[in-house]
N, C-alpha and C positions, 0 to 999 in steps of 0.2 A: 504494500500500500504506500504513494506516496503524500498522505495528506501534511505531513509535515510544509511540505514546501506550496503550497495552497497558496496561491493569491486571494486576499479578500477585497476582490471589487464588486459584489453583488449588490453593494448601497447609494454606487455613483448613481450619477445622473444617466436616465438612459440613453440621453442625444450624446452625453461624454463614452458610453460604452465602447465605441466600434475603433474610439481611438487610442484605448488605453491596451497596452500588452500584457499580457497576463502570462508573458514568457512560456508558452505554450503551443499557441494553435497558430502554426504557420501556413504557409498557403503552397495550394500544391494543382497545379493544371495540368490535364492528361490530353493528350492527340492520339488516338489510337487506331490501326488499322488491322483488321483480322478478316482471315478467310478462314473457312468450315468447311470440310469433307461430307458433305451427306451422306458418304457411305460407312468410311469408318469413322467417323464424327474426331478427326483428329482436325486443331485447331493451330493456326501459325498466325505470329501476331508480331506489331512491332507497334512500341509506343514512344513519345515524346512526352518527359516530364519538366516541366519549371517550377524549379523548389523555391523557394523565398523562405529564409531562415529569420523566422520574427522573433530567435528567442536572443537571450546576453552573451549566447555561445562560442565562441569558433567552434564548428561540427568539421568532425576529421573522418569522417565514413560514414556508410548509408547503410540502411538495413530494410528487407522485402519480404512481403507475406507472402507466401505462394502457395493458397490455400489447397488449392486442388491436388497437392501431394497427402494430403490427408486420406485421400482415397487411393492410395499408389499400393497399399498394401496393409496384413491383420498386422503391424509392428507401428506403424506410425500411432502417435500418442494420440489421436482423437478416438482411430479404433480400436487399440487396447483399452482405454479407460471405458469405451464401451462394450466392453466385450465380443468386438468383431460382428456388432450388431448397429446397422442404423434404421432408426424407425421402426424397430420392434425384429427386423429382419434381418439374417445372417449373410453379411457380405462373403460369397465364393468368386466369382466372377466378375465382369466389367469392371473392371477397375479405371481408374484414372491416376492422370501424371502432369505434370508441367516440371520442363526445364527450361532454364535460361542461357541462351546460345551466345548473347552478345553483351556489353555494357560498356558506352562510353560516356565520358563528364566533360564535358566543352570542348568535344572533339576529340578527347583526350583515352585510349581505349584502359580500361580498366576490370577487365574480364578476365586477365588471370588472380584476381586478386578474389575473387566469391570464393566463397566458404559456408556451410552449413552450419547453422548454430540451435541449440536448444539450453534458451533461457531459463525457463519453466522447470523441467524434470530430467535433462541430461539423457532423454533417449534418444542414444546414436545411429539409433532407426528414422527417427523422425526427418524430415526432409519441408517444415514448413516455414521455415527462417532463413530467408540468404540473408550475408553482410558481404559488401562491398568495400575498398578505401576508398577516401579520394585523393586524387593527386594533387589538392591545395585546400587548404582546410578555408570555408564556406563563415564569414565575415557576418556577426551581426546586421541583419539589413538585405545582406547580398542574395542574388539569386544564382543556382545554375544549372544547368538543361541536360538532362539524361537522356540516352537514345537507348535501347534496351529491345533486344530480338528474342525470341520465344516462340516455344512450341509444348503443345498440353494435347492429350487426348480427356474429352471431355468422356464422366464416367456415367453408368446407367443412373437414371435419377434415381436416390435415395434416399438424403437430404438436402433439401435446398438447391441442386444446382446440378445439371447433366442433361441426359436426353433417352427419350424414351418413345422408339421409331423414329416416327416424323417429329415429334415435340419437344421443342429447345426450349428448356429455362437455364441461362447461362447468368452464374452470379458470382462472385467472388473469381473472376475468370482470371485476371490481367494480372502482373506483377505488379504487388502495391507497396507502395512505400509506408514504412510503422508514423508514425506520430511523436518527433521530437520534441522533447520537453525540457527546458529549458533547468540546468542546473542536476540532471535525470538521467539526461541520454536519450536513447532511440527507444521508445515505449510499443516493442514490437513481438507478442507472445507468437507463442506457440498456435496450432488451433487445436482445441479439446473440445471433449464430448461436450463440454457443458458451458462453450465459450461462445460467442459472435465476434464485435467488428469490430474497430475503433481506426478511423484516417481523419485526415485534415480536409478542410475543404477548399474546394475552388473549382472550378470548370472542365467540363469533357468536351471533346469534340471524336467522334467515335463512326466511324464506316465497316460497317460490315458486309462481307464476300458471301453472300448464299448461292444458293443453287437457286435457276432462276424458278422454281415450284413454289417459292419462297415473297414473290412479289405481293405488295402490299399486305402482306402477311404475319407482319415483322412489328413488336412493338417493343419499346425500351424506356430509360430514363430520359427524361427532359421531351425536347419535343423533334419530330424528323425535319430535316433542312431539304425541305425540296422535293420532286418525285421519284422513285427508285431510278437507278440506271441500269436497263436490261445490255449486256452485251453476249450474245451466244448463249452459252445452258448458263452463265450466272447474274446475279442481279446485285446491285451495290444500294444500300441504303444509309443513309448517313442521320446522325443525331447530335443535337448540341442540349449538352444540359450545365445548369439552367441554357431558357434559349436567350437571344440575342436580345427581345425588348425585356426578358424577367431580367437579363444584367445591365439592364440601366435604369430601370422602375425601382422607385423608393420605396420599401412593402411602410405599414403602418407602424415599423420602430425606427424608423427612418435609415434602412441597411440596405444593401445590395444584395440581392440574394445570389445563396451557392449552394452547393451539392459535395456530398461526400464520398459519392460512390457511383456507380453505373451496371446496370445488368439491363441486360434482355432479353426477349425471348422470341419463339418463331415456331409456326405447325400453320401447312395450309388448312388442317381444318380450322380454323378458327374463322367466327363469324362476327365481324368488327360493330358493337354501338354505342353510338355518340349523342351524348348528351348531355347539358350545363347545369350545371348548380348556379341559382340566383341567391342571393342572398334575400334579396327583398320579397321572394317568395317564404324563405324559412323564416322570415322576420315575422312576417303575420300571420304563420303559422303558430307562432312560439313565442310572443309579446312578453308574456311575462317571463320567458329567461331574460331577454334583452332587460328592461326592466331590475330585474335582478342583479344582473353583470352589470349594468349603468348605476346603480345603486351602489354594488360593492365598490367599484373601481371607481367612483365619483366622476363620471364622465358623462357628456350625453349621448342617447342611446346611438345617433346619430354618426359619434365620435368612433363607434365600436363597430361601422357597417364593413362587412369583408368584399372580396374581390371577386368577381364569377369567373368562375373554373372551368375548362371542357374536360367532361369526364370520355374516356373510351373505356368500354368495355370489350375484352377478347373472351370468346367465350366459345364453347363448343356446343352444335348442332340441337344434339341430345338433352342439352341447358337450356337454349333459347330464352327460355318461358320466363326464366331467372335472372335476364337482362334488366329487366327496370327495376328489382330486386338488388341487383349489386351499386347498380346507380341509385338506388332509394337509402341505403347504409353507408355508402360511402360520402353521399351528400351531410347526412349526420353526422359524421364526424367531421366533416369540410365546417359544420356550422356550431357544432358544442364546442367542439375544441377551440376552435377559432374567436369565436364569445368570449370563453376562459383564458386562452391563454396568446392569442395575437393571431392573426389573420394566415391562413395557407398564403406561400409570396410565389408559386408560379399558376402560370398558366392553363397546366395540363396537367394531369395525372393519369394513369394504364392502371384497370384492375384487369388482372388476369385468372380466367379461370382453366387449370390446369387440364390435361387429358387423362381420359380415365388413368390408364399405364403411367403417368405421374404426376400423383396426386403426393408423391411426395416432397414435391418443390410447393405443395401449397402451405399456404398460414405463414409468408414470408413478408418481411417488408425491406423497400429498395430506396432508392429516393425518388420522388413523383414515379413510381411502379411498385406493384405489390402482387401476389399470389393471395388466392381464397381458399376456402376450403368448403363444398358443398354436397349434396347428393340429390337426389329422383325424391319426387313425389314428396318436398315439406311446404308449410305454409310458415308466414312472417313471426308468427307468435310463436315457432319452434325455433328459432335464434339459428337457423341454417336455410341460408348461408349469411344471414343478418349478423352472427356473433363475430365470428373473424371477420366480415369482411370491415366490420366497424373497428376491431380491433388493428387489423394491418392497416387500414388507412391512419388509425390515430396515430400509428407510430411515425407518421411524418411529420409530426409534433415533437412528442417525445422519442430520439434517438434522432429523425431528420434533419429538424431544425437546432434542435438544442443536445450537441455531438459528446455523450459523455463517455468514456470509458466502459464498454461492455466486457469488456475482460476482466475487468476490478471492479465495475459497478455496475453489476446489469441492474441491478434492482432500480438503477434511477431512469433507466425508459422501461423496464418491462412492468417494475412495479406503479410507475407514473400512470402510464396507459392501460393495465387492469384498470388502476382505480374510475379515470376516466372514460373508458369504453363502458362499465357498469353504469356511470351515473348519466350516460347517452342512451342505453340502450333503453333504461329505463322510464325515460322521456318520451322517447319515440314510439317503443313499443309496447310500452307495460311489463308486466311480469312474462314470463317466459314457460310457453304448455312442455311439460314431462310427456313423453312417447315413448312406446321400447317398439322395437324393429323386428318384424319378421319378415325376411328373403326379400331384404329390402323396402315392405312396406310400413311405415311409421303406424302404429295404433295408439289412441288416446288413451295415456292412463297408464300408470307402473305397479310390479308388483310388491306388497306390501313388503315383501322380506326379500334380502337377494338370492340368489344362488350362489356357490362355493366362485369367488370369482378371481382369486390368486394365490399364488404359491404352488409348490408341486402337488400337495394333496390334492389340492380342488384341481388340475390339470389330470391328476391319476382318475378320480373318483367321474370326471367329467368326461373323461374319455378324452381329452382337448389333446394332450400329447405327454406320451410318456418314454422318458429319458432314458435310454441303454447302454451299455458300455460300449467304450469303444468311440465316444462321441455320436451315439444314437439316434432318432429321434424318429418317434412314429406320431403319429394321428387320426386316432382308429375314429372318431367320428369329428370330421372338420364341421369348422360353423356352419348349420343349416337352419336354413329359418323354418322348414317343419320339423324337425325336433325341438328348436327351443322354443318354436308354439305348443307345440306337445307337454313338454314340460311346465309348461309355464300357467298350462292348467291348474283349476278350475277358473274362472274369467272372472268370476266374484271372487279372489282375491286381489284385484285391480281396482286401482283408485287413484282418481285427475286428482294431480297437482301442477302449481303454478309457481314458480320457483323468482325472487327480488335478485337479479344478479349482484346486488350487495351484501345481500346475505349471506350469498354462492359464494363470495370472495371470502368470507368467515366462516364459512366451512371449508374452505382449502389453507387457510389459515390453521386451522385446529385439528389439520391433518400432523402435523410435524413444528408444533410451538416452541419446542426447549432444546431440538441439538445443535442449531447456529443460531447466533446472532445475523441480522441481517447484511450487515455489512462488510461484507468479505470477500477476497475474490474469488470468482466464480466458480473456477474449477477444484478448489481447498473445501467447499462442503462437504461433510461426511459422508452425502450418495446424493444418488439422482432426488430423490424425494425432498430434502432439504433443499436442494437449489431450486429446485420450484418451486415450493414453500416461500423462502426468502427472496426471491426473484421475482416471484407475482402476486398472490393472493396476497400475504403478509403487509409487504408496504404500502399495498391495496389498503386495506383495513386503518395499516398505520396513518393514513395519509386521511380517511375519510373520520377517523375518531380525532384528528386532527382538527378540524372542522367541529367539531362539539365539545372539542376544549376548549380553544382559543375561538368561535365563531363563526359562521360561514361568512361574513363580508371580511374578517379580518386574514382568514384562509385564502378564500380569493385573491386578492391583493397580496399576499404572498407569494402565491403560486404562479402570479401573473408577473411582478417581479422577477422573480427567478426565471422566467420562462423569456423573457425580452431584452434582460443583463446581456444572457447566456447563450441567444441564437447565434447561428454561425460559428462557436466557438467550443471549449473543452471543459467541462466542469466536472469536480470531483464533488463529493457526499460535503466536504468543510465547505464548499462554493454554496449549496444549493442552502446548506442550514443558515448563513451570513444571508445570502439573498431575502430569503425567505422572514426571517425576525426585521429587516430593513424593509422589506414592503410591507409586510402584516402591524411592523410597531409591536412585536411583543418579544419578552425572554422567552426562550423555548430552547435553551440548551439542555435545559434538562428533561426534556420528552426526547428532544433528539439520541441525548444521551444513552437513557432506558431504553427507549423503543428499536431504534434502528441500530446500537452497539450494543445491547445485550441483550441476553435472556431471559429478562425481568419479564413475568406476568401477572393476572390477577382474579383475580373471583369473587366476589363480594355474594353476600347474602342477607336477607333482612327477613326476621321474625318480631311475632308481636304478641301483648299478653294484654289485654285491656279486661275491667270489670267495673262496678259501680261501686262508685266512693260510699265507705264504710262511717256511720255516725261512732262519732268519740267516745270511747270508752274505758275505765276504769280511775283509777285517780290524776287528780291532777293539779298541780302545784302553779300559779300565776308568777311569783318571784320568791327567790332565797326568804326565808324565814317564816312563810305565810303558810298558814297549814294547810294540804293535800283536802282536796274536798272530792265529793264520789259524783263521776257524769256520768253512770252508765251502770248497773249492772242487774246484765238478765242470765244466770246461770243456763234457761230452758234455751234460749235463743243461742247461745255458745257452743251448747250441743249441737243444734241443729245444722251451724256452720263449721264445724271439724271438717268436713267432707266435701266445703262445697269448693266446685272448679274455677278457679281465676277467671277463667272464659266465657261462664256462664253469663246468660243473659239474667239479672236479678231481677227483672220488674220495672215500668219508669214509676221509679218514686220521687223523681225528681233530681236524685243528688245526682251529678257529674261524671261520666264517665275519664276513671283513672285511667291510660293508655301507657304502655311502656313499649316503643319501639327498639330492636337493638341490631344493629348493621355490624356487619363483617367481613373484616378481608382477611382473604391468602394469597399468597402472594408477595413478591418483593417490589411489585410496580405498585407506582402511588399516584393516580390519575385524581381532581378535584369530579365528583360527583354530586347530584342532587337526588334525591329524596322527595315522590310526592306521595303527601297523604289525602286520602278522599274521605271525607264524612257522610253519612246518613243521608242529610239534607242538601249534598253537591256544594259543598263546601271544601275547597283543596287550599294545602295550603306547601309549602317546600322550603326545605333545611337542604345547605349543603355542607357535604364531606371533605374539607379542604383538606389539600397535600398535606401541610402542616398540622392538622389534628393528627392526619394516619402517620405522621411519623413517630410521634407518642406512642400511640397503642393500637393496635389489631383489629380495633371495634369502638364504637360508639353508641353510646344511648341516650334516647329522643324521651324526657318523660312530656306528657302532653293531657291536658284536664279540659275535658268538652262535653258540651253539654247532650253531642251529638256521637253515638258509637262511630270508630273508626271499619269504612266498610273495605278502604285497601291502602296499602302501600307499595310504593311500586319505587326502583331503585330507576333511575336514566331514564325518565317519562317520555322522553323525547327521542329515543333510543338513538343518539349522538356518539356514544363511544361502543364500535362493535369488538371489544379488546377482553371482555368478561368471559372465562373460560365455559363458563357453566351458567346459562343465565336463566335455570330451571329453577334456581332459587333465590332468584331478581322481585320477587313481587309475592305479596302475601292475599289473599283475600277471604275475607270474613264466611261467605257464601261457594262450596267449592260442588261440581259440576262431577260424575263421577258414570252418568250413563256413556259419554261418548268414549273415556278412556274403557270403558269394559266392552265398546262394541268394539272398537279398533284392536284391542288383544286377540279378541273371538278371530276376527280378519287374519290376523299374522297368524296365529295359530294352525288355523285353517289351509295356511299357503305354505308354513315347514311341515307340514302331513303330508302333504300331498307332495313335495321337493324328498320328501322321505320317503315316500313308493317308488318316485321316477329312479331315485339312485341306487334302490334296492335292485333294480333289476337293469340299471344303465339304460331307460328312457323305457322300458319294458311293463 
């Protein structure tokens, strides 16, 4: 981690940002030209780089990602850390390669000088780090121009990037230069299973050589310069990202827009639709966001209007139907995000929807391009293909515009963009319908209990695939949708739910809360399950209880700070916390602290004991020396109450009811909460639990004298902070409900019977 050396500019002024150096984020312009083999999908390329060294450095040598040797072979560190597995599937074949044939530095040839390095873990297998020298160490200030030859077979698509027949998703293709940081070095990993991207930005200019089957066919970052050039079987299509009028247009933080990266993609079946987001359409649709966002950011609504965009859709045949579907989610995040957090600054954007055969380059994000992930036969309220595609469009927000370290800080765009793709979708669509699938066809409605659904056990017991020596592997009954409709009998144990994708995020949260801290880099989490955890759900949650500690108008203005410091630029986890207390106006080092560096959690619970105030009894003394006189006493009546229940209702006799509430935490996290109580006659009233009381002691008690019985208490009325491990025992109430929880037992019950015949006899 290098937060040590953290610039704290997140508080200037934002028209001063673009000129202050943050010793970091240099500038870096690619020229590329590449031709493709459509038969054996080998790819030969030659690029043109201009470095501009923006840090206090003299830089003495260069350093390259060259991710596509990730796939060269089971030894490279992305596929051992996964077990020779991408995307669930065991890589035997298609492999891919890239090497680098040429390099020179201002004409200057410096290609016996590469070398392989492995920063990270020291595997001598590894092959995704070249270093370079150079032949005169590169001047604060100065620029200078790389020429670089290559050649890569691009590999079968299995993550993110290959080809699969006809259908090119090409991404991480080119030799890239790491991201020099000033007083640091070359900030240039490895690629791991559990890593993405980090470059500098600046501009492409990009030609691509297809086959001419390939014409108009072809979509990528930024936008095309011009009409294909057919010459004999190939066709040249050319791209500039950003294009020529987005690098001279002022977006609304008064910057020039850039790009950090380039991918493209290409399959004649694709079937191209075009169509614009207006803002002034989603404006009155949605009045009171605007409203809201002009409210929190003290701006007029006016002040906050976005740019119109032309969306293309690439989309395959058998999709169609799904086309104003991807442009209906993509437009939403073009207008939540943009609300929140600053305006989309180009012109165009490419959603891509992949081919059946590679579906595994889908759920990706590029800059102004992105992959989906969809299927046959859903509607809008099933969040397919609504959920990703709102998701990979937001990430042109979080990670596009605002370039933080994915190798040491994925959690600051992937947990950013959970939290905001939740709180869009949620707007747009409402809650989100549960289905389960059979042989493809979505049914409404899940079942009460699951089935055996990980580990060997459930894979043996399921018939799914069981493990033999020798590296084995059988699969005596593959997924079939009439078996698992078989099984999944009787249909009355099925029951519609509607799921709040905020919710969804704390429950992915509460899969894995206490083996990392969130803040770490990516590939050092204990296993795959924690890095998702602390990469999306978690900072999800963290970032939205954020908002109901400190405020929603003072969260905003945070968020939007931070989000307009930092465009264009490199921000680490100390950058985004500085920004964020400078727009918001509040301390918050110590949520930062808890929340996103440790493991601190919590739980709180609140019970209560009320009964009616008891008349006085026995002697009693006014002041020292005055004798005891007798207020009370009925022997028969003292009998009567040996027995009785604190809780009992005694009768209105009039006297007051005594209420004793008593809250409690576990927990090492200490978040300020409120307390609402509800009386009788809708009377409420709230106490809150500040930090500082729960540093004292573990609990707190509420004594409370009304004339009205207490009929609830409820801890987070407003349910503000979703960070309560357990919030089964958030709320008390007087009057408790006990037919529905005995018909839903009956339900489950009902559904492991019957899961327990199927597996007696393996679906029989």
């Amino acid at each position: 981690m290098r937060l040590a050396c953290l610039g704290l500019l997140g508080g200037m002024a934002m028209g001063a940002v673009e000129e202050v150096r943050d010793n970091r984020s240099c500038r870096t312009d690619y020229v590329i030209e590449a031709r493709v083999d459509g038969e054996t999908h080998e790819l030969e390329g030659r690029e043109t780089i201009t470095w501009t060294n923006r840090t206090g450095d003299q830089v003495q040598n260069l350093a390259f990602h060259l991710y596509l040797n990730a796939f060269s072979g089971n030894r490279s560190t992305h596929l051992a850390e996964s077990k020779g597995r991408l995307r669930g599937r065991k890589v035997k074949n298609e492999w891919g390669w890239q090497r680098v044939e040429r390099v020179a530095v201002d004409g200057q040839e410096v290609t016996s000088s590469l070398r392989y390095a492995q920063p990270d873990d020291g595997n001598g297998e590894d092959r995704t780090v070249l270093w370079a020298d150079l032949p005169l160490p590169v001047a604060p200030g100065a620029s200078i121009e790389i020429e670089l030859e290559w050649s890569s077979l691009l590999p079968r698509v299995r993550r993110r990037t290959g080809h699969a027949g006809d259908f090119y998703f090409v991404a991480q293709w080119f030799p890239k230069l790491g991201v020099y940081e000033g007083g640091q070095g070359w900030n240039c990993h490895q690629f791991h299973a559990s890593t993405e991207f980090y470059a500098d930005y600046g501009t492409y200019d990009v030609t691509l050589d297809l086959p001419a089957r390939f014409e108009n066919k072809v979509g990528a970052s930024g936008v095309q310069a011009g009409p294909p050039k057919v010459s004999g079987d190939r066709v040249l299509t050319r791209f500039l990202a950003p294009s020529l009028a987005d690098r001279e247009r002022l977006d609304n933080t008064g910057k020039r827009a850039l790009v950090h990266d380039f991918a493209w993609t290409a399959d004649p079946a694709y079937s191209r639709f075009p169509k614009t987001f207006h803002y002034d359409e989603w404006a009155a649709r949605f009045p009171q966001e605007v409203e809201r966002a002009a409210a929190a950011l003290g701006r007029a609504p006016q002040a906050l209007a976005l740019r119109d965009v032309d969306v293309t859709v690439l989309i395959h045949p058998e999709r169609w139907e799904q086309r104003e579907r991807h442009f209906e989610a993509t437009a939403t995040a073009l207008f939540f995000y943009g609300l929140w957090f600053g305006e989309y600054p180009y012109e165009h954007i490419t959603v891509v929807d992949p081919s059946w055969g590679g579906r595994a380059a889908g759920g990706m994000e590029y800059p102004t391009i992105f992959t989906c992930g969809t299927r046959l036969f859903t509607e809008p309220d099933m969040y397919t293909p609504e959920g990703v595609t709102v998701h990979e469009a937001g990430h042109q927000f979080w990670y596009g515009l605002v370039g933080n370290n994915e190798f040491e800080a994925a959690w600051l765009d992937e947990g950013f963009n959970s939290y905001a793709d939740s709180e869009a979708l949620v707007r747009r669509y409402g809650p989100s319908r549960a289905t389960t699938t059979y042989a493809s066809l979505p049914i409404n409605g899940v079942p009460l209990g699951a089935a055996p659904g990980g580990g060997e056990l459930s894979n043996i017991l399921s018939a799914r695939r069981w493990k033999l020596p020798f590296d084995i592997e059988l699969e005596p009954l593959r997924p079939n949708g009439f078996v698992d409709y078989w099984r999944d009998q009787p249909r009355l144990a099925f029951a519609t739910r509607h799921d709040d994708p905020r919710w969804a995020d704390r429950a992915g949260y509460l899969r894995d809360p206490h083996s990392d801290p969130v803040d770490m880099d990516a590939w050092t989490y204990v296993d795959r399950q924690s890095y998702r955890t602390n990469s999306y759900p978690r900072p999800a949650v963290i970032l939205r209880s954020m908002a109901g500690v400190f405020g929603d108008e003072a969260f905003l203005q945070g968020m939007r700070h931070y989000s307009e410091s930092w465009r264009y630029r490199h921000p680490y986890p100390e950058d985004f916390f500085t920004a964020f207390e400078a727009g918001a106006g509040v301390e918050a080092s110590w949520y930062f602290e808890d929340l996103f560096q440790s493991t601190k959690t919590v739980d709180w619970s609140v019970s209560v004991t009320q009964a009616r105030a008891v008349d006085q009894r026995g002697w009693r003394q006014d002041s020292p020396g005055v004798p005891f006189t007798l207020v009370s006493d009925d022997p028969e009546e003292d009998e009567e109450d040996e027995d009785d229940d604190l809780d009992q209702d005694e009768g209105d006799d009039g006297s007051p009811w005594e209420i004793e509430v008593l809250l409690k935490r576990q927990g090492q996290l200490r978040l300020p909460v409120e307390l609402e109580l509800t009386f009788a006659g809708g009377r409420s009233e709230r106490h809150t639990w500040t930090r500082e009381e729960q540093a004292g002691v573990n609990w707190k008690r509420i004594e409370v004298s009304s004339q009205e019985k207490l009929k609830s208490a409820v801890i987070d009325p407003d349910r503000g902070i979703y960070l309560d491990l357990d919030m089964s025992d958030n709320q008390w109430f007087e009057e408790t409900e006990k037919v529905s929880a005995t018909r839903w037992t009956e339900r489950v019950f009902s559904r492991y019977a019957h899961l327990l015949h199927f597996f007696e006899g393996i679906g029989g």
